[in-house]
N, C-alpha and C positions, 0 to 999 in steps of 0.2 A: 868829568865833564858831563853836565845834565842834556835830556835830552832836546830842553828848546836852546840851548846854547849852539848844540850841532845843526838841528833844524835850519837856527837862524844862518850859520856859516854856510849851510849848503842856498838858501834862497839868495844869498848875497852873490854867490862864487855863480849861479845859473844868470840873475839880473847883469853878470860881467860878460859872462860869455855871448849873452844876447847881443850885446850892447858890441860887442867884436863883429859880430856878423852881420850886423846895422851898417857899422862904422865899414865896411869889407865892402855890402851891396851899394854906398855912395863914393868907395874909391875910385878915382879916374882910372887904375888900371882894371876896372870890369867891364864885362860889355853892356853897351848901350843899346836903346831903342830895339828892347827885346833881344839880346843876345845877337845885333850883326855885328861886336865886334867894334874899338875903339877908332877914334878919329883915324888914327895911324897906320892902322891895319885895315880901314876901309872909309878910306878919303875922299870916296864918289857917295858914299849912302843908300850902298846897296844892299839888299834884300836880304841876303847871303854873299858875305865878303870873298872876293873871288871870282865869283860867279853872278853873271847879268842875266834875267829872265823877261822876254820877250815878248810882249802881246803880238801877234801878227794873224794874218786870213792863210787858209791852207787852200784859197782856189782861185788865188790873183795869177796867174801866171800871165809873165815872165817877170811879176816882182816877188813875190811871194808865195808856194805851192807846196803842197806833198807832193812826193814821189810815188814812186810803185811799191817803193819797200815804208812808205811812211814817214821818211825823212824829208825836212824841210831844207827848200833851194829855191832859187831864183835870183833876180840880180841884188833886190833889198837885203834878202838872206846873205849873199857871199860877200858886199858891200861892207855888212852891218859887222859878217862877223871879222872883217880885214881891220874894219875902222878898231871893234874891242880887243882884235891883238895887240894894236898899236897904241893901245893904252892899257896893255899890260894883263888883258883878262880874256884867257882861252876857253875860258868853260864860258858858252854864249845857249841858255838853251830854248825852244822856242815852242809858245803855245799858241794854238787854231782857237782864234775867237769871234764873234760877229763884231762886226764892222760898229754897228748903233751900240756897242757897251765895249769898243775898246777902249780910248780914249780916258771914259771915267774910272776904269780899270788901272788902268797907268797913273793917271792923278791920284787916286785912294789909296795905293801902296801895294797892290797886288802882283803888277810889273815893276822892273826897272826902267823899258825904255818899250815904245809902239813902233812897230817895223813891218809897212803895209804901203810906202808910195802914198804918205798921207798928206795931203797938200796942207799949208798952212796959210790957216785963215786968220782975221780979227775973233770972229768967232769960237773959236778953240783954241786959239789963244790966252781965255778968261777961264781954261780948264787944266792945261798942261802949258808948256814952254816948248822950244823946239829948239835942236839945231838948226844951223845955218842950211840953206836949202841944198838939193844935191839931184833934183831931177825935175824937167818940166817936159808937156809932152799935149795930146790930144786930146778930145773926148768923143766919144761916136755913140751915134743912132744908131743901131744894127736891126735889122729887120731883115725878112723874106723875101727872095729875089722878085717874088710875085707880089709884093704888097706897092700899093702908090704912096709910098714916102721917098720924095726924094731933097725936099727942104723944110725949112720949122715949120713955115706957114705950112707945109700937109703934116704938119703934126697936128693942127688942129680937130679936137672932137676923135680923137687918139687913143686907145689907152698903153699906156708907156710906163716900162718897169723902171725900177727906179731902185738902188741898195740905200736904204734909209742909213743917214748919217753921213753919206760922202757929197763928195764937190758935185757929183751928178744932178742930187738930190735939190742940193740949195739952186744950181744953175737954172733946172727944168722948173722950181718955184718960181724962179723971178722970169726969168723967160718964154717959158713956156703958158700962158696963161690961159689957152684954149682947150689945153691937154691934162684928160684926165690920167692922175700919176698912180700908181699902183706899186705899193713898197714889201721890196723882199728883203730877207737876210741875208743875201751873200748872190753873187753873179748865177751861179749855176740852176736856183729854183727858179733867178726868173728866165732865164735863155731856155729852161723847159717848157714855162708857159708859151713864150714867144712859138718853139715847137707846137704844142699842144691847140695854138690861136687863143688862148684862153686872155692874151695882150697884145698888142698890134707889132710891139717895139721893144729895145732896151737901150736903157742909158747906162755908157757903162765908159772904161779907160781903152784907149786906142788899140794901146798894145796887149792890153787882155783880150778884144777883139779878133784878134787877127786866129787865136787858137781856136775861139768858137765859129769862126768863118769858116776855118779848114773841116774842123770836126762834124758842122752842120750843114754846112752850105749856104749859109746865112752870110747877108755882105752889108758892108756900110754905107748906110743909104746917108747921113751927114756925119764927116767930121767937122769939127769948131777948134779951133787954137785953144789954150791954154795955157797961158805962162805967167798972169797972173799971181799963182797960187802954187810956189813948186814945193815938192814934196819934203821932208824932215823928216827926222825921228822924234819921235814927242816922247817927251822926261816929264818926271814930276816937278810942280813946283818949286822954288828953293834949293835946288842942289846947284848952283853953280857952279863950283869945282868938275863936276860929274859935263857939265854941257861946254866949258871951256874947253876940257880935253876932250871930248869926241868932238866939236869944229875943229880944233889945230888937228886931231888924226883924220880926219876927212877930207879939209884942205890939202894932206900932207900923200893920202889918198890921191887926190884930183891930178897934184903938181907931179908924181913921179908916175902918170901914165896909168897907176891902177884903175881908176876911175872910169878909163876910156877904152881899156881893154877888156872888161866887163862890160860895159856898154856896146862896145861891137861883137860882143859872145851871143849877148839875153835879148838885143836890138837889130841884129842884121838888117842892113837898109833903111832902118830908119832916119830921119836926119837928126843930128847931134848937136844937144844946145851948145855954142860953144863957151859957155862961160864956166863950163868946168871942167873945159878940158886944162893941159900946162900951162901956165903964162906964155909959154916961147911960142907953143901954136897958136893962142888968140892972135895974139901979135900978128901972126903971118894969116890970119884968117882961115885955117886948113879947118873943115868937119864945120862950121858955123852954120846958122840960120838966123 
């Protein structure tokens, strides 16, 4: 046998083998969209099959917070992660992000799901998708015992913090138009300014309020309803499979009590929307507003 006779036999037998491992990387049984693993084995289009990864704030409390040891908890936290048992996915893990880049976080593919008390709008709605809503609630003015804020109109010629990207934000735009807005990353740098006088006020969630009341001595000079805009968990885009089953685990949440037994944990005294408590207690009007 001469040697381009061999040559040719080996260039031929390498152009086969390629041609198998082409034919291997377009098989439906390999993984997809970057190795998370086939329709089958991960039927929501998560990130890492198995396992959901979580935008959230580490300084919302009582929805959202570190602890002492760095572990995230609050009512969104223990909610969120009752709702991904019930669809079959325990490893739930959760990362501290600013409030103005969660959302496009979660849309771009770097979360699986935004878990933060995030109300849903029209507006962010043209970013991400949501569950079905799952909490409504307040928003307060918080100011200094000493300061003269006691309605909007003395918010005028103000200056009033503000967490760029939340419902506070858009509220105090349309409403407040006398008041100059001053925007921080997250609840805690501005309730220091508010400390410091360095802003008169803060616009912020009810129930995140009531910790920096106790903590500071700071009180609510206005609450405002809010039911408008109740809060979801925001998914990306196009996964519907992924947003069916966390609504029916959520609902499935609300009707057998878990919903509302978290709620009177992470909410003591406050009042209870009742639309997601059980059907049996709407019915009889028990916890309603």
């Amino acid at each position: 046998m001469s040697i381009r006779s061999t040559l040719r036999r080996t260039a031929i037998a390498a152009v086969a083998a390629t041609a198998v491992v082409a034919l291997a990387a377009c098989s439906p049984t390999s993984n997809d969209a970057g190795g998370d693993g086939t329709a089958t084995d991960n039927p929501y289009g998560l990130i890492t099959p198995g396992e959901i990864r979580v935008a959230s704030l580490g300084d919302a409390k009582p929805y959202t917070f570190t602890d002492e040891t760095g572990q995230f908890t609050g009512f969104d936290v223990e909610l969120f992660t009752d709702v991904a048992g019930r669809i079959g996915i325990d490893e739930v893990v959760f990362t501290g992000q600013d409030f103005s880049g969660l959302l496009s976080a979660v849309a771009n593919g770097q979360f699986d799901v935004g878990v933060a008390a995030i109300g849903i709008t029209a507006e962010r709605e043209e970013t991400v998708d949501f569950s079905d809503g799952y909490l409504a609630g307040y928003l307060t003015v918080m100011a200094s015992p000493d300061s003269d804020i006691s309605d909007e109109d003395s918010l005028a010629d103000k200056r009033l913090g503000v967490v760029q990207g939340t419902l506070q934000e858009a509220y105090a735009v349309k409403n407040f138009t006398d008041t100059e807005l001053v925007r921080f990353p997250d609840n805690n740098s501005a309730i220091s300014a508010v400390n410091s006088g360095s802003i008169d006020a803060h616009f912020l969630d009810f129930e995140a309020a009531k910790e920096y009341a106790e903590q500071y001595g700071l009180e609510n000079a206005i609450d405002i309803p809010s039911f408008d805009a109740p809060a979801g968990f925001a998914i990306a885009k196009d996964k519907p499979e992924f947003k069916k089953a966390l609504d029916e685990a959520l609902h499935a949440a609300m009707e057998d009590g878990t919903w509302k037994e978290l709620y009177e944990k992470w909410f003591p005294g406050s009042p209870m929307p009742d639309q997601y408590l059980p059907s049996d207690e709407q019915a009889e009007g028990d916890g309603g507003e």
